[in-house]
Each structure stands twice: as structure tokens, then as C-alpha cells.
C-alpha positions as CSV (number, residue, x, y, z in Angstrom):
1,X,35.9,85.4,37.9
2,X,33.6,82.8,38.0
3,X,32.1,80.5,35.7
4,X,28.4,80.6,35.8
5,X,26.8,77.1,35.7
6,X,25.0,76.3,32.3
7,X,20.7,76.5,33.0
8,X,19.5,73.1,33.6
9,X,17.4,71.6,31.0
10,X,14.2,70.7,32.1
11,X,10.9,69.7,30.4
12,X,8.9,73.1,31.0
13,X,11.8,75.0,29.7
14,X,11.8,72.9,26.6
15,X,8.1,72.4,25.5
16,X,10.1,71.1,22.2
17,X,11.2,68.2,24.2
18,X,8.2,67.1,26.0
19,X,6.7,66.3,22.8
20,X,9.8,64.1,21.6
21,X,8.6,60.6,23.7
22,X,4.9,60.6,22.7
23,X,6.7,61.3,18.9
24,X,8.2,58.1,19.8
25,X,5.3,56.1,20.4
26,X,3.0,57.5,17.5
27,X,5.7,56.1,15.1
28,X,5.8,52.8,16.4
29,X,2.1,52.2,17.8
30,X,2.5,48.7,17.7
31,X,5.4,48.0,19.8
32,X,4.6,50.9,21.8
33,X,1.0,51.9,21.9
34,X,-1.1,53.8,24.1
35,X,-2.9,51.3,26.4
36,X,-5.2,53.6,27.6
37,X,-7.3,53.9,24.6
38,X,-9.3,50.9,23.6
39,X,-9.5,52.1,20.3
40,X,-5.9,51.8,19.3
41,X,-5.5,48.9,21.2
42,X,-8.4,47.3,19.5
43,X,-6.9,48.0,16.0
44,X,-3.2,47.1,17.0
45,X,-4.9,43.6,17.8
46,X,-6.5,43.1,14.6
47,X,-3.3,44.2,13.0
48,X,-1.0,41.6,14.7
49,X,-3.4,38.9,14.2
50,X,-3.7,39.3,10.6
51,X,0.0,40.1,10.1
52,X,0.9,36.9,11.8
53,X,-1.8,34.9,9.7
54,X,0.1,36.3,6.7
55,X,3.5,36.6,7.3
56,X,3.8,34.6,10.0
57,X,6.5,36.0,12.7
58,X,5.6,40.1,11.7
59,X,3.9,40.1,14.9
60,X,7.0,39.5,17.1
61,X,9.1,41.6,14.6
62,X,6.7,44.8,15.3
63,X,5.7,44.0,18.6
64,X,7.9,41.5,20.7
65,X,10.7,39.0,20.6
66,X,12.7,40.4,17.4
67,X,14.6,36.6,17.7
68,X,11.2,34.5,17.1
69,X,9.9,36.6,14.7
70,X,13.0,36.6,12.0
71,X,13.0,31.9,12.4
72,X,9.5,32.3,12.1
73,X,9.5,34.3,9.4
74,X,12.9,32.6,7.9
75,X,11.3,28.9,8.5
76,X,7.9,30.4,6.3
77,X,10.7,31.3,3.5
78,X,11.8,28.1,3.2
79,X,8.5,26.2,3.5
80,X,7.6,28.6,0.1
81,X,10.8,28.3,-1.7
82,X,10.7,24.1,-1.0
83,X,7.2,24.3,-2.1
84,X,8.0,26.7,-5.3
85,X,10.9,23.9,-6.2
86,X,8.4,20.7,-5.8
87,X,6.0,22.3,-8.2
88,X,8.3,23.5,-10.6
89,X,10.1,19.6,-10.4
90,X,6.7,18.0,-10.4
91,X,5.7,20.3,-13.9
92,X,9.5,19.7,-15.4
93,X,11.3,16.5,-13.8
94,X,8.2,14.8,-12.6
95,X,10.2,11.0,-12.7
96,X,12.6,13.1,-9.9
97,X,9.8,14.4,-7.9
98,X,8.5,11.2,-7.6
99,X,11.6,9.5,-6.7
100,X,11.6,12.2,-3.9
101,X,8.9,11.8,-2.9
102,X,8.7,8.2,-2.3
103,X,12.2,7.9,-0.8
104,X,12.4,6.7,2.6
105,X,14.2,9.3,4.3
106,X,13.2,12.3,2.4
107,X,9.5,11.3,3.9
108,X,10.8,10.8,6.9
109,X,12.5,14.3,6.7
110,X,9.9,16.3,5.2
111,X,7.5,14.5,8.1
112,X,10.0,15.8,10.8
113,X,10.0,19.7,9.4
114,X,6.1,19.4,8.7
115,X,5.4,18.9,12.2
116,X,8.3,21.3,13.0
117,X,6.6,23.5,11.5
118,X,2.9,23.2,12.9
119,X,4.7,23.3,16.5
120,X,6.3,26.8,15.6
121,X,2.9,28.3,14.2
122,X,1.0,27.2,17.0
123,X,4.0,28.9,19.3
124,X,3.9,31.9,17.0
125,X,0.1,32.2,17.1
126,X,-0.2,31.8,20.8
127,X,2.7,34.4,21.4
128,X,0.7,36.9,19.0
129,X,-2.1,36.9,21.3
130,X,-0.1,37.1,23.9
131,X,0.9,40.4,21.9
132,X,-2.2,41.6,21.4
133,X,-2.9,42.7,24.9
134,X,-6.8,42.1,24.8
135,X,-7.6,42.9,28.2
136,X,-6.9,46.5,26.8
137,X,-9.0,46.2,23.9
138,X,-12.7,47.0,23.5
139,X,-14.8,44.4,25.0
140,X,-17.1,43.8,21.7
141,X,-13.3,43.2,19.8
142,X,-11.8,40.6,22.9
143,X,-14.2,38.2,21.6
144,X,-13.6,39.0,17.7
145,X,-9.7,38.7,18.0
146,X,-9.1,35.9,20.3
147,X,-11.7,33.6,17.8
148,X,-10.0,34.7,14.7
149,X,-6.4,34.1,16.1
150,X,-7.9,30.6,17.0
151,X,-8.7,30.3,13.6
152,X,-5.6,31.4,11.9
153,X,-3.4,29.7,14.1
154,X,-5.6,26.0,13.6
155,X,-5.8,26.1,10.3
156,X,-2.5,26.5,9.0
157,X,-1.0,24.6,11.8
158,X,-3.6,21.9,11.3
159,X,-2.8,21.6,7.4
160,X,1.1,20.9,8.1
161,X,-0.1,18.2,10.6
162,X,-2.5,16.9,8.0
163,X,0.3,17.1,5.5
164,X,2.5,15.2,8.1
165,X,0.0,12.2,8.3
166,X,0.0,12.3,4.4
167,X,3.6,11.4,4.2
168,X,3.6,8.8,7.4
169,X,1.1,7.0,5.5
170,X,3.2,7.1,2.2
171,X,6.0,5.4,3.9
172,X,3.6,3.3,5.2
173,X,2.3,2.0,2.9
174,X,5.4,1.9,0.4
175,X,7.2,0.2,3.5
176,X,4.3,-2.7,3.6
177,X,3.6,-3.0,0.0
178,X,6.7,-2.4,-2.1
179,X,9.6,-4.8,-2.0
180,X,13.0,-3.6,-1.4
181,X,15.1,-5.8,-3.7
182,X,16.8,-4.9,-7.0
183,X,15.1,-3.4,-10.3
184,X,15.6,-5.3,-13.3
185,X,15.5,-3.8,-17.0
186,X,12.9,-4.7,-19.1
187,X,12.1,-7.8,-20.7
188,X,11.8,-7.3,-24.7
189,X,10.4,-4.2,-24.0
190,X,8.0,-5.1,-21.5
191,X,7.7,-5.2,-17.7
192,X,6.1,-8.3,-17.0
193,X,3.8,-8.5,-14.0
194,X,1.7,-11.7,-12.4
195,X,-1.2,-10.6,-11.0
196,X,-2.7,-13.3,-8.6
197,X,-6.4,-13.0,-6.9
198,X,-7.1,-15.2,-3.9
199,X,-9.1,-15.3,-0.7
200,X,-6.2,-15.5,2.2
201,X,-9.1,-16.0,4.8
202,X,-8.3,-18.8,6.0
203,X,-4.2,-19.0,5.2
204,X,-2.4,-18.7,1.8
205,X,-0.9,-21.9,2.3
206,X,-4.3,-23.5,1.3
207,X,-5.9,-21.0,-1.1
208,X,-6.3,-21.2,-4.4
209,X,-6.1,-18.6,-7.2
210,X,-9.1,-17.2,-8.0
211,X,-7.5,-15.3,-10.8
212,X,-4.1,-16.1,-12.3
213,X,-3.5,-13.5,-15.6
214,X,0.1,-11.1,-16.4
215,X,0.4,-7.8,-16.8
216,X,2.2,-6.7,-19.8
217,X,3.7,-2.9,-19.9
218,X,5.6,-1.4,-22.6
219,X,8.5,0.2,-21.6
220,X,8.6,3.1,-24.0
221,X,4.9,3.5,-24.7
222,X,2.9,2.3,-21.2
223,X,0.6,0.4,-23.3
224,X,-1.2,-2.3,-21.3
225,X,-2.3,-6.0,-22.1
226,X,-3.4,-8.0,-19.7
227,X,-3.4,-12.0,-20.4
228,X,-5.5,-13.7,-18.7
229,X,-5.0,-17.4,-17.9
230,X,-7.8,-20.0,-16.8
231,X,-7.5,-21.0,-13.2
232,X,-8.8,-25.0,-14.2
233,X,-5.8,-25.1,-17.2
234,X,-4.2,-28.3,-17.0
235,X,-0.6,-30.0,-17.5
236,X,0.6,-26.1,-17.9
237,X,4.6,-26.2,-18.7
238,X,7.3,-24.2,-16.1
239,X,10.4,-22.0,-16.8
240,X,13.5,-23.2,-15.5
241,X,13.8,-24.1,-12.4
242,X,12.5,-26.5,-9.4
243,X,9.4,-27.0,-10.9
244,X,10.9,-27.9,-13.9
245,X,12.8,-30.5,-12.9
246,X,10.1,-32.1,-11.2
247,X,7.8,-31.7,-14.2
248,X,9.8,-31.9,-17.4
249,X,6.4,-33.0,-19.4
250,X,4.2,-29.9,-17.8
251,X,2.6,-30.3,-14.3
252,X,1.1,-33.9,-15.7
253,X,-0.7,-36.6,-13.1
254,X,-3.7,-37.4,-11.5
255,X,-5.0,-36.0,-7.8
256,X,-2.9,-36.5,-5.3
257,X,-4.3,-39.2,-2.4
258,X,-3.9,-37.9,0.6
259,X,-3.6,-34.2,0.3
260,X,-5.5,-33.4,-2.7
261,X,-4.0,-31.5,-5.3
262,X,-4.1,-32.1,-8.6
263,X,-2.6,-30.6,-11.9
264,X,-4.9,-27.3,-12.8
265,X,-2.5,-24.3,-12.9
266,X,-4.4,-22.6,-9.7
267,X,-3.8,-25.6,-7.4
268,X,0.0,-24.7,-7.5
269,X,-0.2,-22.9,-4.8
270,X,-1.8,-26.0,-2.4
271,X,1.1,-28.3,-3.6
272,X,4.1,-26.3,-3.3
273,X,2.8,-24.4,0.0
274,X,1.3,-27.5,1.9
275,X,2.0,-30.4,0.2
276,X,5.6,-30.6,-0.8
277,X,8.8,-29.1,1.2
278,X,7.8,-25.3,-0.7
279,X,11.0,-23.9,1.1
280,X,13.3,-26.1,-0.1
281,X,12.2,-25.7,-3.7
282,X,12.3,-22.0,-2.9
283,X,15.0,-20.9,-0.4
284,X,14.7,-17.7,-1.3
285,X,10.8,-16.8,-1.7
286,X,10.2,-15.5,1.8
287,X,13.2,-12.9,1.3
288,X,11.7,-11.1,-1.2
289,X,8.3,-11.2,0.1
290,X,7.1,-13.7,-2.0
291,X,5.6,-17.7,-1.1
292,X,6.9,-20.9,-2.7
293,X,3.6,-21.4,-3.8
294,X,3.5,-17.8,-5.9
295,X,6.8,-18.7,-7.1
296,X,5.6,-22.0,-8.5
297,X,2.5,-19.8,-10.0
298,X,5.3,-17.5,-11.3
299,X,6.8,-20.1,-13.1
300,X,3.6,-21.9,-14.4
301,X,2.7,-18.5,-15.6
302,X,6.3,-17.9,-17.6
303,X,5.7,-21.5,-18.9
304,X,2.4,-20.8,-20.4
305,X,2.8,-17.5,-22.4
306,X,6.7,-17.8,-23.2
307,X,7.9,-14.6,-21.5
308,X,9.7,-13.3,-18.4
309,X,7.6,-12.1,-15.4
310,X,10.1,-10.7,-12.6
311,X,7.2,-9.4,-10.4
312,X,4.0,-10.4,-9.0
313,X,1.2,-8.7,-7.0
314,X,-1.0,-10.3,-4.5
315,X,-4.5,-8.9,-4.5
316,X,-6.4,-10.4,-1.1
317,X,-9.8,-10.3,-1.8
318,X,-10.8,-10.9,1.5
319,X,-10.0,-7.1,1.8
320,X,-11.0,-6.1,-2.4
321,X,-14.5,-4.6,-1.7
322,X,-12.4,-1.5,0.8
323,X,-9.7,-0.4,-1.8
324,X,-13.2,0.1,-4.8
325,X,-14.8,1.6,-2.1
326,X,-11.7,3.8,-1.5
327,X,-11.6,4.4,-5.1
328,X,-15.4,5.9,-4.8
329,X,-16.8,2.7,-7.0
330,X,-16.2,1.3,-10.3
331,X,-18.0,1.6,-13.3
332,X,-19.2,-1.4,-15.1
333,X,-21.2,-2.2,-17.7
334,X,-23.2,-5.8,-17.2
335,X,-24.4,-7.7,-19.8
336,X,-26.6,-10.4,-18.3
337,X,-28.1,-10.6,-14.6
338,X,-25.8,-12.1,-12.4
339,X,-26.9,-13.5,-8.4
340,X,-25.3,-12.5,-5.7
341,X,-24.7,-14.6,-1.7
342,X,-23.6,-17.5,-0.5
343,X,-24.7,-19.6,-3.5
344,X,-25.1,-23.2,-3.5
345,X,-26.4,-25.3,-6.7
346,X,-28.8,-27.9,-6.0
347,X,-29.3,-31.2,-7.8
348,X,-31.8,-29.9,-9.7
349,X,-29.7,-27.2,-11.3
350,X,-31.7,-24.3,-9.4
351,X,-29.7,-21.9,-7.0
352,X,-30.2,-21.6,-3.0
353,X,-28.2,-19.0,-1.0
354,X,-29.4,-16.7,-3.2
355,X,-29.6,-12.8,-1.8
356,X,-29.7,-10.4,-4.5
357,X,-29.1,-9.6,-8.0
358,X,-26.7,-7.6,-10.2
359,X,-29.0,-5.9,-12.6
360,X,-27.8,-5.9,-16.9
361,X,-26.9,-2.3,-17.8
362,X,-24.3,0.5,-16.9
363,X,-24.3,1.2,-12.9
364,X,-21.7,2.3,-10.6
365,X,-20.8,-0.3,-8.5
366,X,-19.7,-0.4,-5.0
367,X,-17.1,-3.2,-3.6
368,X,-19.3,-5.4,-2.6
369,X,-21.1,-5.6,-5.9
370,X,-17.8,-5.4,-7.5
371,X,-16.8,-8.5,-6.1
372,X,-19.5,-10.5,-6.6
373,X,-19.4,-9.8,-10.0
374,X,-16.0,-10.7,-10.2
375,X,-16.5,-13.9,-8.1
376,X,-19.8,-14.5,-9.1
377,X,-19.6,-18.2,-11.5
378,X,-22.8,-19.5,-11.5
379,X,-25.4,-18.8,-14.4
380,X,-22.2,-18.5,-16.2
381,X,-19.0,-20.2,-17.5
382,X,-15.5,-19.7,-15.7
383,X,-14.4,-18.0,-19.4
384,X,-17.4,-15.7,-18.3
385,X,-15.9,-15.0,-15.4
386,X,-12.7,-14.6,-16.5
387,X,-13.7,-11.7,-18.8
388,X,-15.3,-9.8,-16.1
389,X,-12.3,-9.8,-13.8
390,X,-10.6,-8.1,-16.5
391,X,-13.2,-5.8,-17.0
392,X,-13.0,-5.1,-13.3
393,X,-9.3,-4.7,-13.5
394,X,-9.6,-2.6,-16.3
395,X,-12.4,0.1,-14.4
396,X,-10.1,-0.1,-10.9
397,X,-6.8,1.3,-13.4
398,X,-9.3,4.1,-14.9
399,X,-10.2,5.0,-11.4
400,X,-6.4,5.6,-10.3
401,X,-6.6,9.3,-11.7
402,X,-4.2,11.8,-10.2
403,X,-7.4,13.6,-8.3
404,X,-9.4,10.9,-7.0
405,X,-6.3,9.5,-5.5
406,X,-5.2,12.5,-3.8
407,X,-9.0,13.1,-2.8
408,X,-9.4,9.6,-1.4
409,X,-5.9,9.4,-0.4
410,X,-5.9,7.6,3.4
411,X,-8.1,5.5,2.4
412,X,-6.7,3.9,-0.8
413,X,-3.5,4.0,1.1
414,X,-5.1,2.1,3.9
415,X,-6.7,-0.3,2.2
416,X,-4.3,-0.6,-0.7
417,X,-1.6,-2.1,2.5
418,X,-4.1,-4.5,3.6
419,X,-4.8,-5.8,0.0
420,X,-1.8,-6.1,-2.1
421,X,1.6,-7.5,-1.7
422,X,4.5,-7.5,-4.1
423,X,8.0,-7.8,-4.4
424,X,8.3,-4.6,-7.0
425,X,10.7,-3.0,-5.5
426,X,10.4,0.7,-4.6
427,X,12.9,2.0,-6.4
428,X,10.7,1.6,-9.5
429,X,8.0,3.6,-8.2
430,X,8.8,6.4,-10.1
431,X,9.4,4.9,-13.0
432,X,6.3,3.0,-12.9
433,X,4.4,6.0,-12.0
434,X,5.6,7.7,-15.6
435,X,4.5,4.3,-17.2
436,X,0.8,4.8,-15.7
437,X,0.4,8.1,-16.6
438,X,1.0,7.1,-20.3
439,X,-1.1,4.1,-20.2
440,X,-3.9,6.8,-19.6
441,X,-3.5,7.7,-23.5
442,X,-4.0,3.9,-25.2
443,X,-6.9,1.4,-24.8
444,X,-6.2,-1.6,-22.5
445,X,-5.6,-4.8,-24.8
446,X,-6.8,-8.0,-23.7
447,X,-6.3,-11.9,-24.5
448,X,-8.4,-14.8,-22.8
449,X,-6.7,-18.0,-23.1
450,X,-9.9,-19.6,-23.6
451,X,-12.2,-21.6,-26.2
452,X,-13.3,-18.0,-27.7
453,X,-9.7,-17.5,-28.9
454,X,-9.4,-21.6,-29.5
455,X,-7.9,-22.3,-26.5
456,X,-8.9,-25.6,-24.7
457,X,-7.6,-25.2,-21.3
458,X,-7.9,-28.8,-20.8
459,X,-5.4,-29.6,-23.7
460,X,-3.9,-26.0,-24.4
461,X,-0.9,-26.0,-27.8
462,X,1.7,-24.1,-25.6
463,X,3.5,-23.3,-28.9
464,X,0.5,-21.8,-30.4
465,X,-0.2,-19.5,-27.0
466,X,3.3,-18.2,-27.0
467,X,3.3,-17.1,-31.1
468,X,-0.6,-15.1,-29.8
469,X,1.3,-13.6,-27.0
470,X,4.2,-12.3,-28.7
471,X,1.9,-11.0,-31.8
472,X,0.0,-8.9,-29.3
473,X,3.3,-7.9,-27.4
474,X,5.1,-7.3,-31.1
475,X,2.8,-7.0,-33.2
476,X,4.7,-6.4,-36.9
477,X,5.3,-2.8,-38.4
478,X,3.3,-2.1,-41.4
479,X,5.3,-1.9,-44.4
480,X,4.9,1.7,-46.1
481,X,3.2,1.4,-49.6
482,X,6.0,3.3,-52.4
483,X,5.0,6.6,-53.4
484,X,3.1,5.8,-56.9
């Protein structure tokens, strides 16, 4: 008895069947869509396109390589969760962010996976229209959806690169600026800064110090006071060391002969830098950034107000004018009219040179007015002077807000490395950084070693300067009256 053979299955027998593969494809339209209607294939390419713009590696997850699409979508994970963690480290541990952020390799890392990142975007975007299949769409939606995935795949990708050339200039500019020696504690509860003004044009070995004054900030508080000291003050005393020993009276004697220095505080930096053998008095000047002649200063400067300075920054202002401008302008208020140019005064007392004027009353000034009326010494006495530049350096601190740094960022960056040197090292960026942000809350204090506060820079009491600096540094805590 034979077995009869079991009916072959065939399509037409089973209409059940034929309708099983287009099944199929209607439940997955975007990996497998019907490419002869433009319709579908018009929508399915505004689909993918946005998808990829908002979840970047959907695309190749619904529609192609299932591999690209999970480390695209993975690497935007971890791009959210590390940006998630900065914020919430920036709003709690802000000192750690900071340290973070301005540490050498972690720039150089997150620079590396910035522009990782752009490169797989750019990949991810090109693959999605790729994906799309235009040449299938509608005509009038071709144009639409290739411009838009243009778009989306610029602008994210072009941010990250942006971001990139944020951090490059970071290091750079911490790299160029910053020191990289030791931090050292405070010094009775200050951190002690000499900031030194000069024209480098033609060499700091010859320059002299346009303005000499020290930056006092609290440790605890961030309160600010800025000393200044006159550039013309005479037979000013040292600190220990090289200096010193040469001068045990104060920097006492007449101009020198042949190369022309004589004993005001700002011509320090001639004498020690051209003069004498500066290396030999300072070995170790040039490894920490630094010139004999600044080190001199530095010690001139301890000498004078009776204090510690371990740090001092270098403001060229050859380059000044670029880092206000940066800053978008200072604003200053003038009290008398001031002339600007390359000034000359004649025999007769009158000015030549002269090319414009800085007006009396409140304006916004640019760099170039900002330094002349921080240069400018005619019409007016140096202790004139002398009060502006702190008034200058006290509108440049006010402009160093958290948003018109970020806004202007390259720029202050940029011109911040061409003007300032210092051997702070950059391991107290950080905690300098915390320090700024509460000096925001208290008043800048300011003392003028002049004849307003009875001063005579030609014949200065020493002894007197140092009790008026450590008042204004410690001043004494008011005794509570007893109840009744």
C-alpha cells in the first residue's frame, strides 16, 4: 500500500501565506520599506533624519548597521552622563570641578573625546543619509532632507569641535601663563601678590616699572587690598637676601656713571637685569619663570610693606589695550580731563604731541583710552596717576564675571597669554578661583603710599608703612559692649 505524498504547499494554495512577507515589511517600514512609493519613502527620510538628530545612532539601529548605531548611541550616553556629573560637581564641589578642569591631562583627554566625538556624528550623520535612500523620495522632499541632515549633522558636530578649541586654548593659556612650581600656604592669612606694569617693547632687561603695588587676599574671606607703591620711592629697604646684603641701609646712593641707574624702587629692574651680574644674585629666577630684576622688585616690595609676597604677575602693557578690549571695555569714572598721544612738555610748560582728550565724567572706555588714562602723567602728579591705575585695576577685576568671560572667552584667553606672566603655580587655580568669586561680595580696599596718607616717597618711615599695612590687613576686632 502506498504512501501518498503530502500536497505541496504553494502560495496560491495558501492565500494566508502570501500575505505573511508584506506583514513583514509593514511592521518594520523603516528597515524594510516599500521603495516604490515616494510617499513612504519621503516620510521614512524625515523620520531617520530627526531620529539621528535626537538620538543620535536610532537611525542605524532601525535602518542599518545595528554595530554603529548601539557606540553611537552608547558614546551619546556617556557624553550626557559626563555632562550631568560636571554640572552637578560645578553646583556642589565647584573647587573639584575647577581642579578638573584646569588639569593638564584631563584637558588634554576631554579634547581627545570632544573631537572623537564630532568625527563619529559626522560619520553617523553622513551614514543616515546614506539611509535615507533619497533618490526614492519625492523630489520636492530630496532637497528638504538632505539640507536638514546638513544641518543637524553641522551643528552638533561643530559645537564638540568648538568645545574642543575651548579646552586647547585652556591649556594654552594655563601652560603659558601659570607657573608650575610648588603652592605655598598663606602668609598671616593673606596670599600676597606683586603686581608689576611695564612696557616690554623694547626688552625687560631695560624697562622700568610703570606700576609697582601688591595684592593682598584673604584666605578665608577673598577680601582684596591692593597697596600701591610709588615707582620714584627712594632708599626703599629689602627682605633677606642678595639685595640685602648689598644694601644693608636700603637701596642708598647716587646714579650710577656709566649705566645709569639710580636708587628709586622702579629702577630695580635696570640694575639687577643690565647692570649687575642679575643671574648670579638670582640663580634661580629664570626657573620659575621669573627675572632677577622682578626678583629684586619682589624683595624691594617685601621691604617696604613688611609682608611676604611669594608670587608676582607681569602685566605687559605693550599688549594691555587687547585683554580691556577682550573684556568688552572698562567702566571708569574721570574726574578731570586728561590728554592723550605722544606727549612732550615744552619749556614753556605747554603740551605738544597732543591728540585727543579723555573727557571728566562716567564713560565706557575702550583699551586704548584705558591706557592712556592709566599712563597718562601730565596735567597731573605721579600720586594722580597712581590712583587711577588702581582704579583701572579695580574696573578690569569687576569685569572678570563668570558670563563675560565665558562670552568673550578666546579672546581674553588670547590676549590674557600675550600679557601676563607669573610664576602662580597652577595648581592653585582652583583655589584662587573660589577666592575670586568671594571677593565679588566685599569692596576693594586701597592704600597709596603717598603724601595724601603722609607718605613722602622721597624719605618714606618704613616702620610707620608696615604698622598702616598690617592695620588694613588686621585690622582689630571690636570689643562687644556688656549687656547693660
Amino acid at each position: 500500500m502506498s504512501v501518498a505524498s503530502p500536497p505541496r504547499i504553494t502560495r496560491d494554495a495558501h492565500p494566508a501565506a502570501s500575505t505573511s512577507r508584506p506583514g513583514i515589511l509593514t511592521a518594520k517600514p523603516l528597515r524594510h520599506p516599500d521603495t516604490s512609493d515616494p510617499a513612504i519613502m519621503s516620510r521614512r527620510a524625515w523620520w531617520l533624519v530627526a531620529g539621528n538628530f535626537l538620538l543620535p545612532g536610532s537611525a542605524q539601529i532601525l535602518a542599518g548597521n545595528r554595530k554603529l548605531g548601539r557606540f553611537g548611541l552608547g558614546a551619546t550616553i556617556v557624553m550626557w552622563v559626563l555632562l550631568i556629573v560636571a554640572v552637578v560637581t560645578g553646583l556642589l564641589w565647584r573647587s573639584v570641578l575647577v581642579t578638573l578642569a584646569t588639569n593638564w591631562f584631563v584637558l588634554v583627554a576631554a579634547q581627545i573625546v570632544l573631537l572623537a566625538y564630532a568625527l563619529l556624528w559626522v560619520v553617523l550623520g553622513i551614514d543616515t543619509i546614506r539611509l535615507t535612500r533619497l533618490v526614492k523620495a519625492r523630489p520636492a522632499a530630496r532637497i528638504g532632507v538632505a539640507a536638514l541632515a546638513v544641518v543637524l549633522t553641522v551643528i552638533p558636530a561643530g559645537t564638540a569641535v568648538a568645545a574642543s578649541q575651548y579646552v586647547a586654548t585652556t591649556r594654552e593659556t594655563i601652560s603659558a601663563v601659570f607657573g608650575a612650581g610648588p603652592s605655598v600656604p598663606p602668609s598671616d592669612g593673606y596670599y600676597n601678590f606683586l603686581l608689576l606694569g611695564a612696557d616690554s617693547a623694547k626688552g625687560r632687561d631695560h624697562m622700568l616699572f610703570d606700576s609697582i603695588s601688591v595684592v593682598s587676599v584673604n584666605a578665608e574671606s577673598g577680601e582684596i587690598t591692593i597697596t600701591g607703591i610709588p615707582r620714584d620711592m627712594r632708599d626703599v629697604p629689602f627682605s633677606e637676601g642678595p639685595m640685602q646684603e648689598l644694601y644693608p641701609e636700603g637701596h642708598q646712593g647716587l646714579a650710577h656713571p656709566t649705566c645709569g641707574w639710580d636708587n628709586k624702587i622702579n629702577q630695580l629692574n635696570t640694575e639687577v637685569g643690565l647692570c649687575r651680574d642679575g643671574e648670579a644674585l638670582y640663580p634661580d629666577a629664570a626657573s620659575i619663570g621669573s627675572t632677577p630684576g622682578i626678583e629684586a622688585t619682589r624683595d624691594a616690595a617685601e621691604g617696604v610693606l613688611g609682608i611676604e609676597i611669594p608670587y608676582f604677575v607681569f602685566i605687559d602693557m605693550d599688549g594691555f589695550a587687547a585683554l580691556i578690549d577682550a573684556l568688552g571695555g572698562v567702566k571708569i569714572t574721570v574726574d578731570e580731563r586728561l590728554p592723550t598721544g605722544a606727549l612732550h612738555e615744552n619749556e614753556d610748560g605747554s603740551l605738544s604731541g597732543i591728540t585727543g582728550w579723555i573727557e571728566a565724567g562716567t564713560q565706557q572706555m575702550d583699551g586704548d583710552t584705558a591706557q592712556w588714562y592709566a599712563r597718562s602723567r601730565y596735567t597731573t602728579s605721579d600720586w594722580d596717576r597712581m590712583k587711577r591705575q588702581r582704579e583701572l585695576q579695580t574696573a578690569i577685576l569687576a569685569q572678570f564675571t563668570p558670563g563675560n568671560v565665558l562670552a568673550n572667552f578666546q579672546d581674553i584667553a588670547q590676549a590674557g597669554a600675550d600679557v601676563v606672566n607669573t610664576d602662580i603655580p597652577d595648581t592653585m587655580i582652583s583655589y584662587l578661583a573660589e577666592l575670586a568669586l568671594k571677593a565679588k561680595e566685599h569692596e576693594v580696599t586701597t592704600i597709596e603710599l603717598t603724601l595724601e596718607n603722609d607718605i613722602d616717597p622721597d624719605n618714606a618711615d618704613f616702620a610707620a608703612i608696615h604698622e598702616m599695612v598690617d592695620a588694613a590687613l588686621h585690622p582689630p576686632t571690636p570689643t562687644p559692649t556688656p549687656a547693660g
